[in-house]
BATI-100764 format. One record per residue (C-alpha): x, y, z. Coordinates in Angstrom, 3 decimals. Each point is the difference from the previous one (the first is absolute). Example, Ala and Ser with C-alpha at 12.3 -4.5 7.8 and 13.67 -1.06 7.14 Angstrom:
2
<tivex><X>12.300</X><Y>-4.500</Y><Z>7.800</Z></tivex>
<tivex><X>1.370</X><Y>3.440</Y><Z>-0.660</Z></tivex>
This chain:
306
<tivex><X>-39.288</X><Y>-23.177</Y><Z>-1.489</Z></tivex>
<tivex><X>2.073</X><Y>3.172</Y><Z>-0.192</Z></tivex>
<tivex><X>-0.819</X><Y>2.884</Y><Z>2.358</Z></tivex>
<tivex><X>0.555</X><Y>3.239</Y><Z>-1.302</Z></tivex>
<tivex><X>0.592</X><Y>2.949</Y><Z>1.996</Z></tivex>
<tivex><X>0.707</X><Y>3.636</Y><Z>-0.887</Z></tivex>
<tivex><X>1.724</X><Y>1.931</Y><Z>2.708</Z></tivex>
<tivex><X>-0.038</X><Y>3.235</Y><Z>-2.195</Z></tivex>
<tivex><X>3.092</X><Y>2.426</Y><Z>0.302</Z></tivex>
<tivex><X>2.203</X><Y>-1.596</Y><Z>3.148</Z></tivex>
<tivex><X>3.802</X><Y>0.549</Y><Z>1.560</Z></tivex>
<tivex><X>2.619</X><Y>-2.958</Y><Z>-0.819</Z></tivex>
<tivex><X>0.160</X><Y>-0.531</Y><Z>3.160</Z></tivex>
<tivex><X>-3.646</X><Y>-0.885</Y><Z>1.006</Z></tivex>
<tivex><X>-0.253</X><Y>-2.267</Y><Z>-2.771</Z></tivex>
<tivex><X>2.862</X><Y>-1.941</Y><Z>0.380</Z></tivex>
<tivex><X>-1.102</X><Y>-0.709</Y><Z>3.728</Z></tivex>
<tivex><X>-3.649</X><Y>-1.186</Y><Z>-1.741</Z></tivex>
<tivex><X>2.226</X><Y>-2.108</Y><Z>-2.082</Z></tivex>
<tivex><X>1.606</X><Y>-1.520</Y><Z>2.529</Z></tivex>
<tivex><X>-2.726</X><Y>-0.825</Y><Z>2.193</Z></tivex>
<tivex><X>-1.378</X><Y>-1.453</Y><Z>-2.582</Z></tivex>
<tivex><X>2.223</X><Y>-2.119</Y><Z>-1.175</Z></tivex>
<tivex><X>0.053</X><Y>-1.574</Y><Z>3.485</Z></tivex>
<tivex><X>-3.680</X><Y>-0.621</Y><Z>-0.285</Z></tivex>
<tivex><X>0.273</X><Y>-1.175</Y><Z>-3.513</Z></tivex>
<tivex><X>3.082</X><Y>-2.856</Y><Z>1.465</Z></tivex>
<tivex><X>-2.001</X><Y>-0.775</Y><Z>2.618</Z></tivex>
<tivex><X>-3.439</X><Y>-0.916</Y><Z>-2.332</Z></tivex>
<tivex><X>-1.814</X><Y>2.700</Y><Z>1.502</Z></tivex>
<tivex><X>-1.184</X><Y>1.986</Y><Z>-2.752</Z></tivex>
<tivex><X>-0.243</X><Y>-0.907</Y><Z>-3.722</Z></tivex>
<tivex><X>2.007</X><Y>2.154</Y><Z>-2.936</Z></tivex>
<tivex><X>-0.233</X><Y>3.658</Y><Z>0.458</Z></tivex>
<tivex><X>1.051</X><Y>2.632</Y><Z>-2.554</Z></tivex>
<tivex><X>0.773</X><Y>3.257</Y><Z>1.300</Z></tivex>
<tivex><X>-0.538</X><Y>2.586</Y><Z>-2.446</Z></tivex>
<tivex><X>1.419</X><Y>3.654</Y><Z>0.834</Z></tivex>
<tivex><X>1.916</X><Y>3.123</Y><Z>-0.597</Z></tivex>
<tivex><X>2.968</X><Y>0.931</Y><Z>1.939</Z></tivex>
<tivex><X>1.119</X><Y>3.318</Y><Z>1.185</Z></tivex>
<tivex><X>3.668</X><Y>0.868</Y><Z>-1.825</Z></tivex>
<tivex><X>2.360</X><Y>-2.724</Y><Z>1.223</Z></tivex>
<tivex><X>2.781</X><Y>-1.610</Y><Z>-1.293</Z></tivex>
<tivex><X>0.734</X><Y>-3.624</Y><Z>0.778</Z></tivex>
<tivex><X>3.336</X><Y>-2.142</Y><Z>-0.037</Z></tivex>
<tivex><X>-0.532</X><Y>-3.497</Y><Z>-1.101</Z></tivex>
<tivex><X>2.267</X><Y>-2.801</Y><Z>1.447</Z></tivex>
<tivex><X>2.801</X><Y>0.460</Y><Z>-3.046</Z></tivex>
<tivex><X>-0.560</X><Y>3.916</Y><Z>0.315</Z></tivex>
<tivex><X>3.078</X><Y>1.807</Y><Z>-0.244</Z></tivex>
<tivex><X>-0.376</X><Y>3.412</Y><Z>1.819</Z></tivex>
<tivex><X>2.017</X><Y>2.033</Y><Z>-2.703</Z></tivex>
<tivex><X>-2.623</X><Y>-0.718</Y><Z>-2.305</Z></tivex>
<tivex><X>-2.091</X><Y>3.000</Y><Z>2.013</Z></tivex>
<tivex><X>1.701</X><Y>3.081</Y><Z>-1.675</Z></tivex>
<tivex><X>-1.152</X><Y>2.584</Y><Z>2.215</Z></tivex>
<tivex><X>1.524</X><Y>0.944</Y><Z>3.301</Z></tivex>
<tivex><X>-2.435</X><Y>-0.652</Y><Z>3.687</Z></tivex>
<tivex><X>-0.480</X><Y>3.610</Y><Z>0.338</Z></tivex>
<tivex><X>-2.215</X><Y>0.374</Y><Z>-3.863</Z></tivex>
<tivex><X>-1.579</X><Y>-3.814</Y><Z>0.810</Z></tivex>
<tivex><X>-1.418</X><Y>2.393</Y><Z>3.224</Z></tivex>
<tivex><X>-0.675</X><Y>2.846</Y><Z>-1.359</Z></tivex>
<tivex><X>-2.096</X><Y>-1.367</Y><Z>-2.730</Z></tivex>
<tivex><X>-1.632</X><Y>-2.239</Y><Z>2.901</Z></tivex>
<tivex><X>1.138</X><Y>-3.387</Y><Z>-1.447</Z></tivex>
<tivex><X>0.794</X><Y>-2.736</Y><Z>2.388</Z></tivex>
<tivex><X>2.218</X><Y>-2.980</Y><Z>-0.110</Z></tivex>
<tivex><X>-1.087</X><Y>-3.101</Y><Z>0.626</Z></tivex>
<tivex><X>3.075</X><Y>-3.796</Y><Z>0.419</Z></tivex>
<tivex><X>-2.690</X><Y>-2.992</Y><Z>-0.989</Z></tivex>
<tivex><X>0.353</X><Y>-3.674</Y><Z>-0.397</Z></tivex>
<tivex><X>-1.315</X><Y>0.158</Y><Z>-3.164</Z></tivex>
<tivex><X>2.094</X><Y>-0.949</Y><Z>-3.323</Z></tivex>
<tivex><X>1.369</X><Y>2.420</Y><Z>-2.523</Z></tivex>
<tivex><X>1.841</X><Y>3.288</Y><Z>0.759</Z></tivex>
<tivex><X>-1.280</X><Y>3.684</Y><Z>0.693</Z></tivex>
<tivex><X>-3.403</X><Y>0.822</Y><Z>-1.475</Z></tivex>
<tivex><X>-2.237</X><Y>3.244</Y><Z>0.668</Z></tivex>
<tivex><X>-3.782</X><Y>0.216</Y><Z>1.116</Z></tivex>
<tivex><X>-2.625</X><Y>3.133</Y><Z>0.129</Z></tivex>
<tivex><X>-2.947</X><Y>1.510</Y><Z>-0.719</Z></tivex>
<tivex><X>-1.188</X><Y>-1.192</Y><Z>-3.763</Z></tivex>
<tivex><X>1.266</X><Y>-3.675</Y><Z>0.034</Z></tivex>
<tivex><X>-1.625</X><Y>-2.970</Y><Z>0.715</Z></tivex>
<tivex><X>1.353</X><Y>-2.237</Y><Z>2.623</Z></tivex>
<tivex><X>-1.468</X><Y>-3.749</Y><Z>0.500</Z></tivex>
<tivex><X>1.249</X><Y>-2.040</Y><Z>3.373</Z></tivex>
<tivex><X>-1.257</X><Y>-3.481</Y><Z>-0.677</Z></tivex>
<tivex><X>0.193</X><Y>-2.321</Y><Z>2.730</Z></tivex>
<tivex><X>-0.704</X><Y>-3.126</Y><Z>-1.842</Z></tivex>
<tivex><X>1.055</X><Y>-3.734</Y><Z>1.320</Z></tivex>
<tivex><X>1.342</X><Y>-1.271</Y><Z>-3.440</Z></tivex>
<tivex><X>0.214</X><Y>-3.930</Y><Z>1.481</Z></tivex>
<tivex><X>-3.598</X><Y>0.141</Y><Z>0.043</Z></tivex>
<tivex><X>-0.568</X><Y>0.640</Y><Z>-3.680</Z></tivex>
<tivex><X>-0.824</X><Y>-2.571</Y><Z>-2.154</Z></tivex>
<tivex><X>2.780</X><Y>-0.678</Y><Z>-1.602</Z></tivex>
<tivex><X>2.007</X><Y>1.569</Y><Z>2.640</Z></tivex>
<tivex><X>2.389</X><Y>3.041</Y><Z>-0.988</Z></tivex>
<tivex><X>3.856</X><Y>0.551</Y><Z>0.279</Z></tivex>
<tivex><X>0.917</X><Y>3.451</Y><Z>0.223</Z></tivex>
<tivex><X>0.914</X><Y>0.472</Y><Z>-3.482</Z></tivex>
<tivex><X>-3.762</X><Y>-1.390</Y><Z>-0.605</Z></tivex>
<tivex><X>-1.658</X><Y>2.649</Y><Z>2.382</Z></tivex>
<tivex><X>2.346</X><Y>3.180</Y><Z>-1.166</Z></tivex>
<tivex><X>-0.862</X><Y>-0.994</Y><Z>-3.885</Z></tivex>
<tivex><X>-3.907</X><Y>0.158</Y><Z>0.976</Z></tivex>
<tivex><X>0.779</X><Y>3.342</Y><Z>1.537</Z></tivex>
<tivex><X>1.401</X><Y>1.199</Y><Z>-3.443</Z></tivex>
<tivex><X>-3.234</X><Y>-1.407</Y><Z>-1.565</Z></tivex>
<tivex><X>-2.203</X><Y>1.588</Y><Z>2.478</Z></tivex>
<tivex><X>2.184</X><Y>3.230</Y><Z>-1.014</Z></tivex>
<tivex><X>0.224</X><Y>-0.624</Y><Z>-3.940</Z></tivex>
<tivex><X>-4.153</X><Y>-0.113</Y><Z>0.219</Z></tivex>
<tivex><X>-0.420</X><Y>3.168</Y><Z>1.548</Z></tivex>
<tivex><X>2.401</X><Y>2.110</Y><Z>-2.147</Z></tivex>
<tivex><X>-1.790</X><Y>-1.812</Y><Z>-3.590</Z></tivex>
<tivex><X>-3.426</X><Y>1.409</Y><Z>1.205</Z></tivex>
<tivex><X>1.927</X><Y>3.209</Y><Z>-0.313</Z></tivex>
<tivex><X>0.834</X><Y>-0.557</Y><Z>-3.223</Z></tivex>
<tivex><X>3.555</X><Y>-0.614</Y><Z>1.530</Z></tivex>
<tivex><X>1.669</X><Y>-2.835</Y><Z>-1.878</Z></tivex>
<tivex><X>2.486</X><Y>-1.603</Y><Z>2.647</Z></tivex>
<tivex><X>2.754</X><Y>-2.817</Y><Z>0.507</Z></tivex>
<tivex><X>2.010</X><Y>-1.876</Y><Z>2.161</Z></tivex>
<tivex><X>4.262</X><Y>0.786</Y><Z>-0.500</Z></tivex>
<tivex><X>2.029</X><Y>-3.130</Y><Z>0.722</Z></tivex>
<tivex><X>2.047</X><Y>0.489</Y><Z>2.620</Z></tivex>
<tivex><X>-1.916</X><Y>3.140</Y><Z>1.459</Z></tivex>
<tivex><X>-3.354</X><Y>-0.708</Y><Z>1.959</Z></tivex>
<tivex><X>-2.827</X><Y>2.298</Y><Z>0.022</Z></tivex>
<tivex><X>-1.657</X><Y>1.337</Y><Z>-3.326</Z></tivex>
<tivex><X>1.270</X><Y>2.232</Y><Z>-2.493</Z></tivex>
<tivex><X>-1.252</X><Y>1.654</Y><Z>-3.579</Z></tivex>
<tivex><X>1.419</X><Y>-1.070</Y><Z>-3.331</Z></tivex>
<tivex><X>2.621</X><Y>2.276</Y><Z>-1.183</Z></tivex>
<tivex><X>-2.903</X><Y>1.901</Y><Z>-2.432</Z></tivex>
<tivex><X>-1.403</X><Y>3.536</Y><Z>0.270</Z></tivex>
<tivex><X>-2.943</X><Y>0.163</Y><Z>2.879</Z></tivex>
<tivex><X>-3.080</X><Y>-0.828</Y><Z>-1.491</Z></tivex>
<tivex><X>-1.744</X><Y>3.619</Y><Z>-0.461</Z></tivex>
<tivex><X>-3.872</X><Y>0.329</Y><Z>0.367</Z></tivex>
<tivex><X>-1.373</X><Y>1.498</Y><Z>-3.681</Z></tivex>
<tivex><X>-2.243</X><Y>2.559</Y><Z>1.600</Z></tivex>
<tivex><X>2.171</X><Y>0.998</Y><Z>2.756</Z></tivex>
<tivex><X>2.615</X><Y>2.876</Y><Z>0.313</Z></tivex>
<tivex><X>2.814</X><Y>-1.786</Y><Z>2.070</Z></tivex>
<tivex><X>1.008</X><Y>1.963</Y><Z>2.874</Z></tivex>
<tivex><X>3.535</X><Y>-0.061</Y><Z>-1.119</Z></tivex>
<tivex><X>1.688</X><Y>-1.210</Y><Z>-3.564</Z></tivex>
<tivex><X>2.587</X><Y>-2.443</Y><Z>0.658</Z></tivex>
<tivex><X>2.741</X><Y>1.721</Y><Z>-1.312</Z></tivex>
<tivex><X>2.373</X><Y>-0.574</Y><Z>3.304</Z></tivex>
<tivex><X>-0.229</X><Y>-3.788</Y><Z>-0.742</Z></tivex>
<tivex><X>1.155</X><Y>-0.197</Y><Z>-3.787</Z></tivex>
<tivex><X>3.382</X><Y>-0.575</Y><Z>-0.253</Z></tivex>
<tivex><X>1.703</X><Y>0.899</Y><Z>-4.000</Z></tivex>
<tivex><X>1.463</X><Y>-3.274</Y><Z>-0.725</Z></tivex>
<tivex><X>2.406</X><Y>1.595</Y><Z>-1.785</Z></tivex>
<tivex><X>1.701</X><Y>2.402</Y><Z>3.123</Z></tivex>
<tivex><X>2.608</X><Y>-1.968</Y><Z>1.068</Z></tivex>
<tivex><X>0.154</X><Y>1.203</Y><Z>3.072</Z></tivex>
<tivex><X>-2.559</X><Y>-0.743</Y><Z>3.497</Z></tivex>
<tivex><X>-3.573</X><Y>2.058</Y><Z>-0.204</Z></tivex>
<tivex><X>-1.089</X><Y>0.377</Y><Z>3.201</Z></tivex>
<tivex><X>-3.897</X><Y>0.237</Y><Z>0.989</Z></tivex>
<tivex><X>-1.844</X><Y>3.357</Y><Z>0.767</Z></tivex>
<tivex><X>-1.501</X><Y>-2.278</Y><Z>2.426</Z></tivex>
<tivex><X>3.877</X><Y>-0.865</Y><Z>2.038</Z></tivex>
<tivex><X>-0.340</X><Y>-3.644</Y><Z>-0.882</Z></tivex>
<tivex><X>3.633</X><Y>-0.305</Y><Z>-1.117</Z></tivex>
<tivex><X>1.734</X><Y>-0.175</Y><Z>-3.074</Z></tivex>
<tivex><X>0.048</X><Y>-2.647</Y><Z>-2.198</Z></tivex>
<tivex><X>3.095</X><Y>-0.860</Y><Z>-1.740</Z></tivex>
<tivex><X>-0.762</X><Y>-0.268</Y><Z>-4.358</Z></tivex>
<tivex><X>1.772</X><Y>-1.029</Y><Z>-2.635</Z></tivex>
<tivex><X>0.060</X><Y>2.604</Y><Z>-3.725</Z></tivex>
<tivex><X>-1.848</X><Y>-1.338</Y><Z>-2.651</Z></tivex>
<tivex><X>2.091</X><Y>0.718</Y><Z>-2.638</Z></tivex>
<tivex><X>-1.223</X><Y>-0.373</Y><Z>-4.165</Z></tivex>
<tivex><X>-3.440</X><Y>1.601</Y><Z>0.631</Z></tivex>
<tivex><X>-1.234</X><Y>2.775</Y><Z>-2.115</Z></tivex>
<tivex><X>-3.405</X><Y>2.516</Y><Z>1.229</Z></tivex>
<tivex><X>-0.657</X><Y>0.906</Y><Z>3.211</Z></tivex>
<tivex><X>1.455</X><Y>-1.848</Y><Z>2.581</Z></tivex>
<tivex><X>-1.321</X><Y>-3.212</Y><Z>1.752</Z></tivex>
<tivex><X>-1.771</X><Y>-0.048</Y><Z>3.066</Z></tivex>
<tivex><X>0.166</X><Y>-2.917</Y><Z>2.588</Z></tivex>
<tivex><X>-1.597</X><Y>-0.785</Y><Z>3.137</Z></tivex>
<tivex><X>1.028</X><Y>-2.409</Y><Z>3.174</Z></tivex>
<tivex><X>-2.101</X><Y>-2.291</Y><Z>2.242</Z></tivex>
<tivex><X>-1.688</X><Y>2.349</Y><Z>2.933</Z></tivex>
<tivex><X>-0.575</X><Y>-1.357</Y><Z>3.580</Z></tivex>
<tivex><X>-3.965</X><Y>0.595</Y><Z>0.913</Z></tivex>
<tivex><X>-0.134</X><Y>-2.828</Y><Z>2.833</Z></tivex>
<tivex><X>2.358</X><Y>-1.234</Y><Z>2.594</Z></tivex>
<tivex><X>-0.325</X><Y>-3.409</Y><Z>1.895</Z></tivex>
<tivex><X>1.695</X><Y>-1.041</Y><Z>3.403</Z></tivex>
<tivex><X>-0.856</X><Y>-2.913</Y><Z>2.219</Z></tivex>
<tivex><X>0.550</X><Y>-2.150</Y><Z>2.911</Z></tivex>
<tivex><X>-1.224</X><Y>-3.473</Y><Z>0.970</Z></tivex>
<tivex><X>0.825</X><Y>-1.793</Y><Z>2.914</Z></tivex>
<tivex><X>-1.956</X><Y>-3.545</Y><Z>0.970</Z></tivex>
<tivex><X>-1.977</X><Y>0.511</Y><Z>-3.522</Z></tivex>
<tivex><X>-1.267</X><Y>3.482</Y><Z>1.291</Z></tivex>
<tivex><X>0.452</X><Y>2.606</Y><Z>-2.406</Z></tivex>
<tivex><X>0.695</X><Y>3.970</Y><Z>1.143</Z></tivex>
<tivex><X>0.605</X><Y>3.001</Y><Z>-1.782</Z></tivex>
<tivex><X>-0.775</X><Y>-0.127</Y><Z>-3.811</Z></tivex>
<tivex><X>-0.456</X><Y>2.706</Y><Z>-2.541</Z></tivex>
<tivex><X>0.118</X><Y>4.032</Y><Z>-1.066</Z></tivex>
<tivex><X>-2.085</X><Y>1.492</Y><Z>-2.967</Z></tivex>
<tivex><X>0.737</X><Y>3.011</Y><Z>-1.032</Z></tivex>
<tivex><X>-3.476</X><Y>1.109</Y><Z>-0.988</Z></tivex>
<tivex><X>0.301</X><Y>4.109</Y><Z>0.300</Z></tivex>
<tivex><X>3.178</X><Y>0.675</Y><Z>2.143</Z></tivex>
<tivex><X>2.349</X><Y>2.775</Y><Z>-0.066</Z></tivex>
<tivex><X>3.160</X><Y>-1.800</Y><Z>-1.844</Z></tivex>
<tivex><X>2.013</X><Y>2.821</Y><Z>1.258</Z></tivex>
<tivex><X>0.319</X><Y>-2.160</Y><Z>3.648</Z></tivex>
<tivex><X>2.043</X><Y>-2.460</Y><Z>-2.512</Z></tivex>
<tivex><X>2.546</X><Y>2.678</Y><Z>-0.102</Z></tivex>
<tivex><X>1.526</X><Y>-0.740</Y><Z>3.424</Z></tivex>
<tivex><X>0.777</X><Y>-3.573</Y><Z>-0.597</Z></tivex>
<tivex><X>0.963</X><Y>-2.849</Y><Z>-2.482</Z></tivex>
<tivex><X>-3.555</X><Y>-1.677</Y><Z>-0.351</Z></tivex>
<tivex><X>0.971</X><Y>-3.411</Y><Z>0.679</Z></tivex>
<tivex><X>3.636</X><Y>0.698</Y><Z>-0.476</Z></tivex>
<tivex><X>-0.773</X><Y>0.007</Y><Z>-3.964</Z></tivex>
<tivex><X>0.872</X><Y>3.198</Y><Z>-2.438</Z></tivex>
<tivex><X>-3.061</X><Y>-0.880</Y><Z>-1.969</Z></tivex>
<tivex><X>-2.935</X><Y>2.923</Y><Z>0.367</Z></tivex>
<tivex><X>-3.220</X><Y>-0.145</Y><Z>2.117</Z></tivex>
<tivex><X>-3.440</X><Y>0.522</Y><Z>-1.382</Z></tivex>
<tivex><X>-3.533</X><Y>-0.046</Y><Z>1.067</Z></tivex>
<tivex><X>-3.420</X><Y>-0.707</Y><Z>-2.023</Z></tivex>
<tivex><X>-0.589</X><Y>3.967</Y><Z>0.508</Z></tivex>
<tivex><X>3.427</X><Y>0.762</Y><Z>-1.824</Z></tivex>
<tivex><X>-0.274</X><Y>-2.702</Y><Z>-2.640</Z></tivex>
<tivex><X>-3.878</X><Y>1.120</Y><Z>-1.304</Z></tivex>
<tivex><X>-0.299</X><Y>3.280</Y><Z>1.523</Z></tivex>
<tivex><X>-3.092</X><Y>-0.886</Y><Z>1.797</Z></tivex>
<tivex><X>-0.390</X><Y>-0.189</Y><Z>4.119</Z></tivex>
<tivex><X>-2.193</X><Y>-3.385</Y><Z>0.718</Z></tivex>
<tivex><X>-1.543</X><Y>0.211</Y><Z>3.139</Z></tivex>
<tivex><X>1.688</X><Y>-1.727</Y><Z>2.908</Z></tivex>
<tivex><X>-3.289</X><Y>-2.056</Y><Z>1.204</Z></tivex>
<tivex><X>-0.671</X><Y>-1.288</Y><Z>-4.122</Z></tivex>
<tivex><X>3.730</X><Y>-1.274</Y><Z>0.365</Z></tivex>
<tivex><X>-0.351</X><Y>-1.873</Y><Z>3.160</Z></tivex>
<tivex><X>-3.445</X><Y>-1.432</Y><Z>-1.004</Z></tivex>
<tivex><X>1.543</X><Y>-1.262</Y><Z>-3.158</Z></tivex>
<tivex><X>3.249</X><Y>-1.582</Y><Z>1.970</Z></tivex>
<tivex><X>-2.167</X><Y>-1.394</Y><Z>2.350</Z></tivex>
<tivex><X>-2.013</X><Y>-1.917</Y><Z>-2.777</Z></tivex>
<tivex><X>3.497</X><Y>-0.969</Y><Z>-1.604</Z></tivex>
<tivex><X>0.854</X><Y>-1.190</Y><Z>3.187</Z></tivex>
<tivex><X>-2.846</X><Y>-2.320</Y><Z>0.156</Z></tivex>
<tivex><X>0.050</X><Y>-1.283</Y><Z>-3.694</Z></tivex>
<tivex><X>3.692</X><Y>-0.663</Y><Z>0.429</Z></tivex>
<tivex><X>0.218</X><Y>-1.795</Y><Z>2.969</Z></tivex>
<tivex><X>-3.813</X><Y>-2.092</Y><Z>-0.435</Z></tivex>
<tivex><X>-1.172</X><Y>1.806</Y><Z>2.953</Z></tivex>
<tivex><X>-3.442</X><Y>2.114</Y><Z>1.082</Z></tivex>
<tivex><X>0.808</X><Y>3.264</Y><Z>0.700</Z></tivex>
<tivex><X>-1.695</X><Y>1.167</Y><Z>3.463</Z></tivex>
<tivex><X>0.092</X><Y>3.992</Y><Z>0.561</Z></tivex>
<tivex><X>-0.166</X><Y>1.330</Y><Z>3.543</Z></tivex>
<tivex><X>-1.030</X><Y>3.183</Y><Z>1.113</Z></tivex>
<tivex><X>2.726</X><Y>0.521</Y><Z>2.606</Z></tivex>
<tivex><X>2.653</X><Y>-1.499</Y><Z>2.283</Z></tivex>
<tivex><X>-2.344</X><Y>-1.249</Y><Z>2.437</Z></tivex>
<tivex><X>-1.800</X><Y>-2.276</Y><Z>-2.119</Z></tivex>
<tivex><X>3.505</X><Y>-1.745</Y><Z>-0.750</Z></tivex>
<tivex><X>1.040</X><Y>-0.040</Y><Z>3.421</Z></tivex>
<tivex><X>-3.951</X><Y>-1.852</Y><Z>0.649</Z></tivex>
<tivex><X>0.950</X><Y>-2.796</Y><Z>-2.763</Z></tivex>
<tivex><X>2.902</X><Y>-1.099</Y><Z>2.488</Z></tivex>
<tivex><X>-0.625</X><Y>-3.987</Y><Z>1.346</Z></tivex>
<tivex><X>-0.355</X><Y>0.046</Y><Z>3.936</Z></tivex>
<tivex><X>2.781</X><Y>-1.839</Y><Z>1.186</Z></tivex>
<tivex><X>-0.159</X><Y>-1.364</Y><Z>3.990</Z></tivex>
<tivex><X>0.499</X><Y>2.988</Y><Z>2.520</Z></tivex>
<tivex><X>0.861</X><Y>2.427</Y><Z>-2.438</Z></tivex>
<tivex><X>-1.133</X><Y>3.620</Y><Z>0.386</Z></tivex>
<tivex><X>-1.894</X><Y>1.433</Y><Z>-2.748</Z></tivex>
<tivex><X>1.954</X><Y>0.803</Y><Z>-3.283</Z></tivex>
<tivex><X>0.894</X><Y>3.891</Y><Z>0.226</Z></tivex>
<tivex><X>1.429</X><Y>2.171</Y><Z>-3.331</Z></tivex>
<tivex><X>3.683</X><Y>0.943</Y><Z>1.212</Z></tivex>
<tivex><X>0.506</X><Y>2.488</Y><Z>2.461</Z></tivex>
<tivex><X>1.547</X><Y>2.807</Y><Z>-2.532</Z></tivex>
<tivex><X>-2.909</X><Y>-0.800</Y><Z>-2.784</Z></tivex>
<tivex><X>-2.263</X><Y>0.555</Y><Z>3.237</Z></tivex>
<tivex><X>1.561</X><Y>3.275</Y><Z>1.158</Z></tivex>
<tivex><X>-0.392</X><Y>1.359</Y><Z>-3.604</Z></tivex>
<tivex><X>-3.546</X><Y>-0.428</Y><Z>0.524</Z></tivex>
<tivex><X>-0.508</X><Y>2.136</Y><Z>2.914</Z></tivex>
<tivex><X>-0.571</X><Y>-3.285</Y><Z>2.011</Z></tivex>
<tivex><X>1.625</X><Y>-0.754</Y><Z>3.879</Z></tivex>
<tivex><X>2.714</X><Y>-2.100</Y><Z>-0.678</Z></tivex>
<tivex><X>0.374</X><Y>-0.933</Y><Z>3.351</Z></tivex>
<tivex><X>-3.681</X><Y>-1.760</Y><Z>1.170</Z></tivex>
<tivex><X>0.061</X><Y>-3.748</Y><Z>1.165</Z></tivex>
């Protein structure tokens, strides 16, 4: 059984305490798998390989534009999070699966769960060797029939035959080309592999933490101020790809039930943290299982009762 919970709009920092917690419960057999899904207020995060020059803005503009930075234990480098992308937090115990899952195992389910969700919006996705998380073929967006898209794609062609770098309208870059040279008529027009999810995990005693980013409907402009991932490739959503805004609760419905196909499980929704923190085994003289303090405080509740 997988318990779903959706914490709605949150701060990093609230949800990494959550995650935390529990993981310890999750070690210690107290609760069963729990998928956290969420939006975060604008953070940036630096993965355990992270390289800080790969944010490209100075502190003072992070502030001012109310981003936060966040040093995890999760892998991969420095990734962004906000308002318009889906973020999922499973904490799964992978021994316990039947076969059980390595970590290569669990993070290639993740890209499943992630390919699934971008085909049933008609956005055809793959896996890059060498670069996890998800990514579009190097093909024009698909582009509803009946739909005037909100913008025409023009900053992403590159002429194949400029020899020198076209850089996106967008700031994702430049991408270095080679002239095509022998062509006659108007000019060819190419396209590279866009970035529309992001994956980072940890596991520690077959507990997983962290997980994945969808960019559903965010503002791409927050890519600006870093290297997503410490790769010069551009960053997409499904928004930006078919000019149409799903809504957030359709996407996390349809991750949950990838979620559950994926990994053979039911998928158990509960109404809020409370329920979760109910699910947790009594152990002997423990006190009752309490949401963390910060999650807690954002709820208006005394942090500080027995």
């Amino acid at each position: 059984m997988i318990s779903v919970l959706d914490l709605g709009v949150i701060e990093y920092g609230a949800a990494l305490q959550l995650q935390e917690r529990l993981v310890e419960l999750r070690k210690a057999g107290s609760i069963g798998d729990v998928l956290l899904l969420l939006e975060h207020t604008p953070v940036i995060t630096l993965g355990r390989n992270a390289k800080e020059g790969n944010i490209v803005v100075s502190h003072e503009m992070l502030a001012k534009r109310g981003v936060e930075v966040f040093e995890i234990n999760r892998g991969g480098d420095v990734t962004f999070h906000g308002p318009g992308q889906l973020v999922a937090y499973p904490i799964f115990n992978i021994l316990q699966f039947t076969p059980k899952l390595g970590a290569v195992d669990f993070v290639r389910r993740l890209e499943e769960v992630l390919m699934r969700v971008c085909g049933e919006y008609r956005v055809e996705t793959q896996r890059i060797k060498g670069m996890t998380g998800v990514w579009t073929f190097a093909t024009e967006p698909p582009k509803p029939a009946e739909r005037e898209m909100e913008r025409d794609w023009k900053a992403e062609k590159i002429e194949a035959n400029n020899p020198t770098q076209a850089k996106s309208a967008l700031g994702w870059g430049t991408t270095p080309l080679k002239p095509t040279t022998g062509l006659s008529g108007p000019p060819m027009r190419t396209w590279t592999e866009r970035k529309v999810a992001a994956i980072g995990v940890h596991i520690s005693r077959g507990v997983t933490s962290h997980g994945f980013a969808l960019n559903v409907a965010t503002d791409l402009g927050y890519f600006q101020m870093i290297v997503p991932c410490g790769l010069t490739k551009p960053v997409t959503s499904i928004a930006n790809e078919t000019g149409e805004k799903p809504a957030m609760e359709e996407v996390k419905h349809r991750a949950a039930r990838a979620f559950g196909e994926l990994f053979g499980q039911q998928v158990l929704w509960l109404e809020s943290l409370d329920d979760l923190m109910a699910t947790v085994a009594p152990q002997p003289e423990d006190t009752p299982a309490k949401a963390p303090e910060e999650l807690r405080r954002m709820r208006g509740e005394d942090t500080h009762r027995g």
